[in-house]
Backbone as a ProteinNet text record, in pm:
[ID]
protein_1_A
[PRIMARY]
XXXXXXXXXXXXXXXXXXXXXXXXXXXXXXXXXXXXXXXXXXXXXXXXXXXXXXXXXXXXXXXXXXXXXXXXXXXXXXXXXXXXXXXXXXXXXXXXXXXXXXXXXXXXXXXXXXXXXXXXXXXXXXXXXXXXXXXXXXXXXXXXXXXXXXXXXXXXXXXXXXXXXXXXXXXXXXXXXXXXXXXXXXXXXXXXXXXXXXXXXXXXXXXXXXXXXXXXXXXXXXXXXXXX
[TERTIARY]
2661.2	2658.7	2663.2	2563.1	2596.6	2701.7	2752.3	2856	2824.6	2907.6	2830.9	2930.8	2871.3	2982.5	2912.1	3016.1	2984.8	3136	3045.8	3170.6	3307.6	3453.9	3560	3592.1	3545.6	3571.8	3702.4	3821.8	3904.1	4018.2	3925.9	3964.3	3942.9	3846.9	3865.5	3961.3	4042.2	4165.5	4236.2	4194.8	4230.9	4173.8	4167.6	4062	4150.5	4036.4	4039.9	4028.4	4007.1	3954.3	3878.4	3744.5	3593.8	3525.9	3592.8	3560.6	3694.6	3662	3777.5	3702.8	3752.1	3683.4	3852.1	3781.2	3896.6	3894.9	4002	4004.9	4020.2	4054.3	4076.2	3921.2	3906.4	3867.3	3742.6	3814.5	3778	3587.4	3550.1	3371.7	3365.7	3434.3	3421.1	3436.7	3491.1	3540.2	3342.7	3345.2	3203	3184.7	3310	3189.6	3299.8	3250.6	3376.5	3420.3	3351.3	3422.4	3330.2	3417.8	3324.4	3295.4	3204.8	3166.8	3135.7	3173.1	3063.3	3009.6	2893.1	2749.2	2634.1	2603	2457.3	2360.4	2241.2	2158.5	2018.9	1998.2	1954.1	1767.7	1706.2	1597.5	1590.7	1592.5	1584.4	1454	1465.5	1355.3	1251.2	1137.2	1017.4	1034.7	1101	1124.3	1222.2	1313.7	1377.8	1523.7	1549.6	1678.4	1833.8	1881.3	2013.1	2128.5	2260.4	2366.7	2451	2488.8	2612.9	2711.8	2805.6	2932	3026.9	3096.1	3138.4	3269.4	3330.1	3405.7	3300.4	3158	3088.3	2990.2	3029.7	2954.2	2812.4	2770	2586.9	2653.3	2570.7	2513.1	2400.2	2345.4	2203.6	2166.8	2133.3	2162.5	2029.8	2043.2	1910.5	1803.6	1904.1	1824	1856.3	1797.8	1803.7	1717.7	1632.5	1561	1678.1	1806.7	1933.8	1931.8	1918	1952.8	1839	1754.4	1625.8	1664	1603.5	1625.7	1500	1523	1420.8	1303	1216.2	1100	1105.4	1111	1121.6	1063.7	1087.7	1031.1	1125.8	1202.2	1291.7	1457.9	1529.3	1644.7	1738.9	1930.8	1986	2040.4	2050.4	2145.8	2265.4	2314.5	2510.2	2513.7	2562.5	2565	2739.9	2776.8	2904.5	2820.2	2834.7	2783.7	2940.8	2959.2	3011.3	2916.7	2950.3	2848.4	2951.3	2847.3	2936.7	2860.2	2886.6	2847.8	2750.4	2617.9	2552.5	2599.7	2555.5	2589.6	2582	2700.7	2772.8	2780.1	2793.4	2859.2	3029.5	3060.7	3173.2	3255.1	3384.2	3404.6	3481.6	3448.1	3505.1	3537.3	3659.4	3660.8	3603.7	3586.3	3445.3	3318.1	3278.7	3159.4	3166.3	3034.1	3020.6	2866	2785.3	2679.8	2687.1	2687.8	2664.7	2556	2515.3	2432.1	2493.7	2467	2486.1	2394.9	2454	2404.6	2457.9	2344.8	2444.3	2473.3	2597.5	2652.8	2620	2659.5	2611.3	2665	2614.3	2646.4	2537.2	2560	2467.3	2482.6	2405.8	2392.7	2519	2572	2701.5	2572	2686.4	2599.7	2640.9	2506.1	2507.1	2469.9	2544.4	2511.8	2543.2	2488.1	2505.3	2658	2737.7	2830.1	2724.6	2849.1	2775.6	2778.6	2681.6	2674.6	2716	2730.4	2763.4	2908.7	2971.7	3095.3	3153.1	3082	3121.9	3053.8	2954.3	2889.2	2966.2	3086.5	3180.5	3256.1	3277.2	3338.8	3418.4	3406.5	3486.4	3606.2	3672.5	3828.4	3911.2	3842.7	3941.6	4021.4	4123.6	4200.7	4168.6	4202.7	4161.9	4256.4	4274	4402	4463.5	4364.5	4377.7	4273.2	4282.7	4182.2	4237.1	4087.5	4135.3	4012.6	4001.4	3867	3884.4	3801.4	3747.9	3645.4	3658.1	3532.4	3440.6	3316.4	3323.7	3338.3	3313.7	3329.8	3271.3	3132.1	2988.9	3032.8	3103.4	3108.4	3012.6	2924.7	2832.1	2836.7	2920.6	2987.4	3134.3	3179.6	3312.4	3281.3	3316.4	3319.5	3430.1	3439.2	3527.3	3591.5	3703	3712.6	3851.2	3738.3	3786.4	3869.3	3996.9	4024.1	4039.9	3951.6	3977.4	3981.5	3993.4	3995.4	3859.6	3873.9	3744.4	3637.7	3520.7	3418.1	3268.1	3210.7	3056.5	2987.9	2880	2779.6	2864.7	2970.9	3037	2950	2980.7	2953.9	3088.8	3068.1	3118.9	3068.2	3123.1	3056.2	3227.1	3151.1	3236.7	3220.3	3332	3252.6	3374.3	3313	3445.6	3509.3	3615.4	3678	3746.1	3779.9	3781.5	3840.6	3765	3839.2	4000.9	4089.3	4179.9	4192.9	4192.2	4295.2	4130.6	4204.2	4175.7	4097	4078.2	4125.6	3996.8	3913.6	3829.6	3904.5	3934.2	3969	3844.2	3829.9	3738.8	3801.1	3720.8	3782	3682.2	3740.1	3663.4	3687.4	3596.7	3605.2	3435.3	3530.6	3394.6	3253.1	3151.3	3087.2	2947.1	3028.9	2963.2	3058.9	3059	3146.5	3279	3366.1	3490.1	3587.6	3717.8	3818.2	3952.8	4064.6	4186.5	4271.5	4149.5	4263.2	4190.4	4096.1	4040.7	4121.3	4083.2	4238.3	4104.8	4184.2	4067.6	4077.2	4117	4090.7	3976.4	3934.9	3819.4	3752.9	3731.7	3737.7	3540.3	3550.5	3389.4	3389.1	3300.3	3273.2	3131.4	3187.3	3090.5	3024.2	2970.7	2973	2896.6	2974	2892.7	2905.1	2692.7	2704.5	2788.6	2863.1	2912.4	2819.6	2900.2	2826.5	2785.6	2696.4	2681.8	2732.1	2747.2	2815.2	2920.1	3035	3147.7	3167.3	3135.9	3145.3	3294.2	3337.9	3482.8	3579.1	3544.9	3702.8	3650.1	3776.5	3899.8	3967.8	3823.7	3893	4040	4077.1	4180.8	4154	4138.1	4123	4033.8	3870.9	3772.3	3814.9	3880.8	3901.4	3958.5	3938.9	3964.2	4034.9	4091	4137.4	4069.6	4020.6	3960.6	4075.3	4090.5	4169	4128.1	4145.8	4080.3	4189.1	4149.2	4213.5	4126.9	4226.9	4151.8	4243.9	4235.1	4324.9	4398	4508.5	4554.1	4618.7	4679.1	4721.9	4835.9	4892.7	4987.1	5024.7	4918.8	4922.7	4934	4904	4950.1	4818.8	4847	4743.7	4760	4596.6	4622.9	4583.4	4657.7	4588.3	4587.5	4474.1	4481.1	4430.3	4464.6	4452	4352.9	4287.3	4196	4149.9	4183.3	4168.4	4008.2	3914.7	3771.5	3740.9	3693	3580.4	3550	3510.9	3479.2	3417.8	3318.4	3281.3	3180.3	3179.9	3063.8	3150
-6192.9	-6117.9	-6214.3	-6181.1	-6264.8	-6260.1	-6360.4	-6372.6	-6358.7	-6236.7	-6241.6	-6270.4	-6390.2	-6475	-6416.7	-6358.6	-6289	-6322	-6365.8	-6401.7	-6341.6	-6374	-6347.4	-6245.1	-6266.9	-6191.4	-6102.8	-6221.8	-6171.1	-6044.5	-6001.8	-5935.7	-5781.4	-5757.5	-5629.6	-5641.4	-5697.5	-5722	-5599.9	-5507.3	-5375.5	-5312.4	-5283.5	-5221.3	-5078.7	-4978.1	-4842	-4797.9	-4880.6	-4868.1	-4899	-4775.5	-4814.2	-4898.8	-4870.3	-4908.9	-4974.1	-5060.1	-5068	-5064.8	-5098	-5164.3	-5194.9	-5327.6	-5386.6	-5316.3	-5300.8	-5284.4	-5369.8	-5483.8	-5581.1	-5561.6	-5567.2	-5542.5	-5664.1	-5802	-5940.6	-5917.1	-5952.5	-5949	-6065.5	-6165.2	-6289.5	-6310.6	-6160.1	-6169.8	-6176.8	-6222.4	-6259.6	-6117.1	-6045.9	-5886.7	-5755.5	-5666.6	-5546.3	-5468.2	-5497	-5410.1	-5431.4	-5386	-5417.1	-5287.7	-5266.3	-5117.2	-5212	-5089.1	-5065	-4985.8	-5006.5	-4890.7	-4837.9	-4738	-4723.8	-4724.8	-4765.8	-4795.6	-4683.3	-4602.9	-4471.5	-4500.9	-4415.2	-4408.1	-4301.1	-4326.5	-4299.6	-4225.2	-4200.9	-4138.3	-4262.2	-4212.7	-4288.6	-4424.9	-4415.5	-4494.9	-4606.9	-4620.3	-4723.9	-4683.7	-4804.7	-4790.2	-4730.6	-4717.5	-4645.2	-4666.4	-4688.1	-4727.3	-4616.4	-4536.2	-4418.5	-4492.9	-4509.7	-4615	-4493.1	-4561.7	-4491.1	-4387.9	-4411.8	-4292.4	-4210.9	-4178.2	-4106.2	-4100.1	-4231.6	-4226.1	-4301.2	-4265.6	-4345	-4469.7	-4556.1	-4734.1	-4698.3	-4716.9	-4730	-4889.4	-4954.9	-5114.9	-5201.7	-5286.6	-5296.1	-5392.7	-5461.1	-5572.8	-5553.7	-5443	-5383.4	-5503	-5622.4	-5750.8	-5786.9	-5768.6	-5914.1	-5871	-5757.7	-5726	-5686.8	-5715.5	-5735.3	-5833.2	-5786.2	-5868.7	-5961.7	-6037.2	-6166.4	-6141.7	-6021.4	-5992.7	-6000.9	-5973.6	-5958.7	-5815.8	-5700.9	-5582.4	-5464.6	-5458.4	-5406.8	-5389.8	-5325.9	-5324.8	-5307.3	-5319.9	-5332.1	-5156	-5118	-4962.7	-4945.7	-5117.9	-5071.1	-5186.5	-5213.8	-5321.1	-5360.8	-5453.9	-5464	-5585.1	-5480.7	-5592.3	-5579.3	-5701.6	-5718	-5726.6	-5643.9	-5583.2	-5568.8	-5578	-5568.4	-5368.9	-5372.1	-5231.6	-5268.2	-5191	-5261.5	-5242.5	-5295.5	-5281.6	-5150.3	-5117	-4915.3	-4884.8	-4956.3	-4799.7	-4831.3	-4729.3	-4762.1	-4638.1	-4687.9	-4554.1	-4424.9	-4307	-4246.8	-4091.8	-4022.8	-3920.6	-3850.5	-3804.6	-3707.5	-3721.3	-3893.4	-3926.9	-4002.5	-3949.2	-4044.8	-4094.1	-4144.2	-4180.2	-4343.5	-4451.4	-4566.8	-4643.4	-4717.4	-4847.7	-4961.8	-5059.3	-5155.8	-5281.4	-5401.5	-5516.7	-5590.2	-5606.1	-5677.7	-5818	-5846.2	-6002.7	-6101.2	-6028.4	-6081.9	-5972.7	-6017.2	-5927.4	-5954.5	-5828.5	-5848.9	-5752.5	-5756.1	-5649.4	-5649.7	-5527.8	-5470.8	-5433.6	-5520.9	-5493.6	-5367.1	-5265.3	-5174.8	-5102.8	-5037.3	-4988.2	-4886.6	-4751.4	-4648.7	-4717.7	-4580.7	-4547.3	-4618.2	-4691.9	-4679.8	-4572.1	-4571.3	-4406.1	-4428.7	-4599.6	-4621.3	-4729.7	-4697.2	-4736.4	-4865.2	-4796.7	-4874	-5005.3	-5042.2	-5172.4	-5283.9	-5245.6	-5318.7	-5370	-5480.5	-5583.7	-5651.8	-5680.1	-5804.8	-5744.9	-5699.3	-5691.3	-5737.3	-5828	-5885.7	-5899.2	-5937.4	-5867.6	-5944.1	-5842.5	-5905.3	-5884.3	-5987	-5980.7	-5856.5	-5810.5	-5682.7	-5579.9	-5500.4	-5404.5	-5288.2	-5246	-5153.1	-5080.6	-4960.1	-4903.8	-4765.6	-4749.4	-4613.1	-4541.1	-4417.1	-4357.1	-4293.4	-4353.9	-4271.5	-4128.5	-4104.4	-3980.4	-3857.8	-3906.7	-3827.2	-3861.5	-3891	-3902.5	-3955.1	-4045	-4104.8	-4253.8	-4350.3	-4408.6	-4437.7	-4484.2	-4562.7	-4690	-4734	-4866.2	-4977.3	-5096.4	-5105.3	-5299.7	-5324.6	-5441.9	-5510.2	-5651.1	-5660.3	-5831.6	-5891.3	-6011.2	-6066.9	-6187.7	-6181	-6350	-6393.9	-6518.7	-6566	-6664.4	-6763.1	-6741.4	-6685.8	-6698.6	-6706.7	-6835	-6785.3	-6672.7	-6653.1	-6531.6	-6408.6	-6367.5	-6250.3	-6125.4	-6007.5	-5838	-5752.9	-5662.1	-5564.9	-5415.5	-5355	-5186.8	-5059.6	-4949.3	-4861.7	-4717.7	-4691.5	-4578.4	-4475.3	-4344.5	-4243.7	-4245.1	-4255.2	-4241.8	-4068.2	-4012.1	-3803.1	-3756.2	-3609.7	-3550.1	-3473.2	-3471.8	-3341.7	-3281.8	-3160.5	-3036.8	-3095.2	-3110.9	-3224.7	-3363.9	-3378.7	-3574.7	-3628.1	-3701.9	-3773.8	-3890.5	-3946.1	-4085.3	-4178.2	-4262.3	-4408.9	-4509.1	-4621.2	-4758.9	-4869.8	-4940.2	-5068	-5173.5	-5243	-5358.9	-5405.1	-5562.1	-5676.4	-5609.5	-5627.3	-5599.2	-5741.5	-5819.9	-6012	-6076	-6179	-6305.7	-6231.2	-6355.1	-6310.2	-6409.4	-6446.2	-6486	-6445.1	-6469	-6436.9	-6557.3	-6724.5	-6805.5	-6900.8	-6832.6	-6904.9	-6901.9	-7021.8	-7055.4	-7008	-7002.5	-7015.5	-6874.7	-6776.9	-6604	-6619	-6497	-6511.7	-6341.7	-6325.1	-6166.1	-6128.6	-6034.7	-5997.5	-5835.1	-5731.5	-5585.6	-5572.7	-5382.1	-5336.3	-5209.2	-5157.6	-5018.6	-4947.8	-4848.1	-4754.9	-4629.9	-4547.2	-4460.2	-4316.6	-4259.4	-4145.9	-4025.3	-3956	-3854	-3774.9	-3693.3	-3543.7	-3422.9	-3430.5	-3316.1	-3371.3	-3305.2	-3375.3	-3281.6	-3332.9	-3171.6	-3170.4	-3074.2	-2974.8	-3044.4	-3054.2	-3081.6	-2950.2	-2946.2	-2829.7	-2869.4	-2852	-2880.9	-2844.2	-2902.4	-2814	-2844.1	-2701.7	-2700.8	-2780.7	-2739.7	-2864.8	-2998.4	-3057.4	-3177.6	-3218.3	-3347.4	-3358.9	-3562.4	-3592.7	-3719.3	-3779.2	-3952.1	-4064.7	-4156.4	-4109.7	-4230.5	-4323.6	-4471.4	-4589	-4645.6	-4723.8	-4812.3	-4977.1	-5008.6	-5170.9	-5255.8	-5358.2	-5432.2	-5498	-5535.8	-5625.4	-5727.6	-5873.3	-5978.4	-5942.3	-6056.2	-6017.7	-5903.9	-5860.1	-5717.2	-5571.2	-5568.5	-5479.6	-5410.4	-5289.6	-5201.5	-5177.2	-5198	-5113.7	-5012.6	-4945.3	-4794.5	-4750.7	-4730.3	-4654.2	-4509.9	-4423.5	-4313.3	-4291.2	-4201.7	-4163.8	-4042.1	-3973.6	-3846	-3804.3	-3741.2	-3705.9	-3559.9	-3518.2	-3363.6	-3383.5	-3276.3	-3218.9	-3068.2	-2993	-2872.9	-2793.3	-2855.8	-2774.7	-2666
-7544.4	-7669.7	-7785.7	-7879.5	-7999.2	-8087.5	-8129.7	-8213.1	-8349.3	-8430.4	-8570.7	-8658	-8738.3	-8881.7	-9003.2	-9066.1	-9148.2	-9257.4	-9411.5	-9503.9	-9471.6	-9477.6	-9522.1	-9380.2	-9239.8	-9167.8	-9106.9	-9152.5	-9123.9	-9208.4	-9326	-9421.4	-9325.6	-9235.2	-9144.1	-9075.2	-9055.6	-8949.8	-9010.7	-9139.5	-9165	-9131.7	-8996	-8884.8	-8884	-8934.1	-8883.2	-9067.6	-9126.6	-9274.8	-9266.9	-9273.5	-9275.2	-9447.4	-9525	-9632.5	-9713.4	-9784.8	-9917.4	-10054.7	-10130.2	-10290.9	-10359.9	-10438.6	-10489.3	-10636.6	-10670.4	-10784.3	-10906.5	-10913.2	-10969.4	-11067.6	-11206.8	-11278.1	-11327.4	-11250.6	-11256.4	-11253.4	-11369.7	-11318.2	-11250.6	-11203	-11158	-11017.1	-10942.4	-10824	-10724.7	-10627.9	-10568	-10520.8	-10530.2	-10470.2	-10481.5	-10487	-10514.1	-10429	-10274.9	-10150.1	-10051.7	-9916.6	-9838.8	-9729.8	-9671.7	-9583.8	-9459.7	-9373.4	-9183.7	-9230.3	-9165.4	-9244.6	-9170.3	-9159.1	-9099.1	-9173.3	-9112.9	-9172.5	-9154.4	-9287.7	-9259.9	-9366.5	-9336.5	-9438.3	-9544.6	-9663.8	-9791.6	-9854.9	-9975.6	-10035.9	-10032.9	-10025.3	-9987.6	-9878.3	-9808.6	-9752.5	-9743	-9867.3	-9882.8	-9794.2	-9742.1	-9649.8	-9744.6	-9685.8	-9776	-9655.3	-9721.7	-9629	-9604.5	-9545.3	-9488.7	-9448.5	-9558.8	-9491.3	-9430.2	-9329	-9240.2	-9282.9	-9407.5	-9457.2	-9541.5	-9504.2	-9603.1	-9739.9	-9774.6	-9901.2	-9858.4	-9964	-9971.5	-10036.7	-9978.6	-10058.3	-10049.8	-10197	-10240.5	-10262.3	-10172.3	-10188.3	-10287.9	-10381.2	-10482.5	-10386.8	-10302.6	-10245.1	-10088.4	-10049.2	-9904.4	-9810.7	-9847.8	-9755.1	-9721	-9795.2	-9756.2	-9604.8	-9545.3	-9445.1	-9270.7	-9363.9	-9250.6	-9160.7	-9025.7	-8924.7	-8894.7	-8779.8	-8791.5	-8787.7	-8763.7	-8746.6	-8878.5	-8988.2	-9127.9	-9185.5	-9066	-9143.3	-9031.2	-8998	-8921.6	-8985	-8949.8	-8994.7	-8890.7	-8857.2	-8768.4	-8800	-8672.8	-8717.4	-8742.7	-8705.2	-8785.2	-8849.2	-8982.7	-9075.1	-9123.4	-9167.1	-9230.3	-9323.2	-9458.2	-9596.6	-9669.9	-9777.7	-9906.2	-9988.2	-10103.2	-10187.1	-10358.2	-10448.4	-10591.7	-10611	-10718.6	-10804.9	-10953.3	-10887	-11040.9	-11154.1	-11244.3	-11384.3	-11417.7	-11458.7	-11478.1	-11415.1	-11307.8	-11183.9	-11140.6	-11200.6	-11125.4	-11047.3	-10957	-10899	-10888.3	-10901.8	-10961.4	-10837.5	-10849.5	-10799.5	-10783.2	-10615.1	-10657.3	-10572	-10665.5	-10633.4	-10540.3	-10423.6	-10310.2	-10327.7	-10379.9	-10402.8	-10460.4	-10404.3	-10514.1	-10540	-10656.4	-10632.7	-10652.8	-10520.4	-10499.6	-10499.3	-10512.4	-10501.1	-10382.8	-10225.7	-10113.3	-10154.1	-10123.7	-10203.1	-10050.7	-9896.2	-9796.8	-9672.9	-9590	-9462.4	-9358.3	-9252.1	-9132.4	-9015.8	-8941.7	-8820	-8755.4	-8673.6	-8613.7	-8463.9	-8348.2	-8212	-8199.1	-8143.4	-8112.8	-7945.5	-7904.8	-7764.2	-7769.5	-7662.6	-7621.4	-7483.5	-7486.6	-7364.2	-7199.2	-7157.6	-7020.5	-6915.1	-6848.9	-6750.1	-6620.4	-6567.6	-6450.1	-6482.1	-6465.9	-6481.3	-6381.1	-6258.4	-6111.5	-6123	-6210.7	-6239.2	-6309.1	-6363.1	-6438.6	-6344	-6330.9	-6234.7	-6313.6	-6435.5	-6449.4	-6589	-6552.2	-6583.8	-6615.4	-6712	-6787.8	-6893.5	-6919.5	-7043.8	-7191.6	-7298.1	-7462.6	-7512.3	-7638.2	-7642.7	-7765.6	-7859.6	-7923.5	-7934.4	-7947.8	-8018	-8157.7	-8207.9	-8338.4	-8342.1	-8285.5	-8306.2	-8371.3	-8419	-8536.2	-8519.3	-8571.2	-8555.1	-8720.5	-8718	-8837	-8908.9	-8982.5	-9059.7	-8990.5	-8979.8	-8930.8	-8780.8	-8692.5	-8529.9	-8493.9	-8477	-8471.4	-8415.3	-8413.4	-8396.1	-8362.8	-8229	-8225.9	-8252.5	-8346.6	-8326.2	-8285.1	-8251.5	-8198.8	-8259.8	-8351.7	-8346.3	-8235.2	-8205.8	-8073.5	-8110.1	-8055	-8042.4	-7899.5	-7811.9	-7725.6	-7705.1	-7565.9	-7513.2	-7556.2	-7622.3	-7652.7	-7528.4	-7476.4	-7376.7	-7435.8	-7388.9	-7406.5	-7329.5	-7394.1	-7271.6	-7260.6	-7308	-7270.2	-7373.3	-7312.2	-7331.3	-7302.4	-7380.5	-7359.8	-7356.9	-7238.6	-7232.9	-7280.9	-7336.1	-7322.1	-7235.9	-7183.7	-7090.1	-7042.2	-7053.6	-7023.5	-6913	-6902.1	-6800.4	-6747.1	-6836.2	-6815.2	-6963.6	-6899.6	-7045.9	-6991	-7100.2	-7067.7	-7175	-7195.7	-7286.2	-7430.1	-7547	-7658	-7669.9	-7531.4	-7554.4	-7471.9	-7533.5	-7458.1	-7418.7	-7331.1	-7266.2	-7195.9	-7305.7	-7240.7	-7241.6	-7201.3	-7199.8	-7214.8	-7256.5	-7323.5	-7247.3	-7163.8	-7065.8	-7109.5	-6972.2	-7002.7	-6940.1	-6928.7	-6880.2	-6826.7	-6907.2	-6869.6	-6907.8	-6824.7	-6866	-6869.8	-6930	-6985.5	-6865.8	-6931.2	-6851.7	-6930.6	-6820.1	-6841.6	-6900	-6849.8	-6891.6	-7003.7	-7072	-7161.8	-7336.8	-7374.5	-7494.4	-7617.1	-7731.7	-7898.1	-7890.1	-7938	-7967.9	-8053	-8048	-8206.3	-8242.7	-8292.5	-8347.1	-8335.7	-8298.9	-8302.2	-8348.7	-8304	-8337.8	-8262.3	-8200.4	-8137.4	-8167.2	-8172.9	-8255.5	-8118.5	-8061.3	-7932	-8015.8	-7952.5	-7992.6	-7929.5	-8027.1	-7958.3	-7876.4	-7788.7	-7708.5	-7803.1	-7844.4	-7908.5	-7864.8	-7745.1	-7665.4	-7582.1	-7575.4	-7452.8	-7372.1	-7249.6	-7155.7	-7133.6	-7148.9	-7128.3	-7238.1	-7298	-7456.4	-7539.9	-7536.5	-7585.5	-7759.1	-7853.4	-7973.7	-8035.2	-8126.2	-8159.4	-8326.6	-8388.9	-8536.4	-8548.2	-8442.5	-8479.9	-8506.1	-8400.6	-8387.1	-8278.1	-8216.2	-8081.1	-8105.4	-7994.8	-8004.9	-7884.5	-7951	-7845	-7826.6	-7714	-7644.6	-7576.3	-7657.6	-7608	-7535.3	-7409.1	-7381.6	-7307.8	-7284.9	-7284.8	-7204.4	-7087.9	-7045.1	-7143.4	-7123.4	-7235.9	-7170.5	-7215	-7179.8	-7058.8	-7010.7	-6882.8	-6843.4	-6810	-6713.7	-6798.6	-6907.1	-6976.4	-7006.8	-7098.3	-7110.4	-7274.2	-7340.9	-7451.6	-7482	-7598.3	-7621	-7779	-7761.5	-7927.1	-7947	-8025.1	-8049.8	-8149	-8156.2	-8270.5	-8310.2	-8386.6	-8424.1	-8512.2	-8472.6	-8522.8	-8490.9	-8639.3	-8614	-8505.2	-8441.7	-8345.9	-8359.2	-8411	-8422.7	-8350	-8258.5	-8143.7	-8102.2
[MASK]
++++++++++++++++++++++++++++++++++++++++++++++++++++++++++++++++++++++++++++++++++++++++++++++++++++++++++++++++++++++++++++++++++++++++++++++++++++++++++++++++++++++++++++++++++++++++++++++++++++++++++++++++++++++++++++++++++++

């Protein structure tokens, strides 16, 4: 899996906040917030960003983000971006225009369907995953043992009552005794339909879990619409 360096990375380590914006007033600061984003098509064609708590990025310089063919785009993005001249943000409004300051593609995969193909079980040393607004995405930020060539798959393990339960393992590479942590992100697309969950008040909980260091298990909770 590729490794993606992307400015000031460790500023998501406020993982499960799809968006921020600074408020600091400074015109001097290099950018005014940063989004996870999908990457959607616009009036006449121009790309447009759905950051993952909802709002539009209308981005001025949507090339920053073309991929190497030079006419393609990635479907999950994490840019830092300023606010053009007059826009600023206000209650209410979820619509912006932006200027991307830098960013780049978020690896994307569908759920795996064969589960039993996952062999290699090895533990990471955190996780923090979210879902967006629109359910469309879990995405997932991950800290693990320094490995080249490594992947990761996500894949259900059952439903009960409310609760989808998956889990997040290696699916290449990976070791238990490799030193250097280092932070990456995965974005899997969600199911559209979950066979047998049992909303409650149109909404249901993902329960992730993940090996974790000396024998341990992690788990995180996540609460998302649900209205089928």
């Amino acid at each position: 899996m590729k490794k993606i360096k992307l400015v000031a990375l460790a500023l998501t380590l406020l993982v499960g906040i799809s968006f921020t914006s600074c408020m600091n007033s400074d015109d001097n600061n290099s950018y005014d917030g940063y989004a996870f984003a999908t990457v959607s098509q616009g009036y006449l064609g121009s790309p447009v960003l759905i950051a993952d708590n909802g709002w539009t990025l209308n981005p001025t310089n949507p090339s920053a983000l073309l991929l190497s063919d030079g006419s393609s785009y990635p479907e999950r993005v994490l840019i830092y971006y300023k606010y053009v001249e007059g826009e600023t943000v206000q209650d209410g409004k979820t619509d912006y225009d932006i200027t991307i300051v830098s960013g780049g593609g978020i690896y994307t995969k569908a759920f795996n369907s064969k589960p039993d193909t996952l062999v290699n079980d090895y533990s990471v040393t955190d996780i923090a995953p979210w879902i967006d607004v629109n359910r469309k995405y879990l995405t997932v930020s991950f800290l693990v043992n320094y490995s080249s060539n490594v992947d990761f798959d996500m894949y259900q393990q059952k439903v009960g009552n409310d609760t989808l339960y998956v889990k997040f393992n290696y699916s290449k590479g990976g070791s238990d005794n490799a030193y250097n942590n280092y932070q990456d992100y995965i974005s899997f697309k969600m199911p559209s339909y979950i066979e047998g969950i049992t909303p409650k008040n149109d909404s249901i909980w993902v329960k992730v879990s993940a090996k974790g260091t000396s024998g341990s298990t992690i788990v995180k909770n996540i609460q998302c619409k649900y209205d089928y």
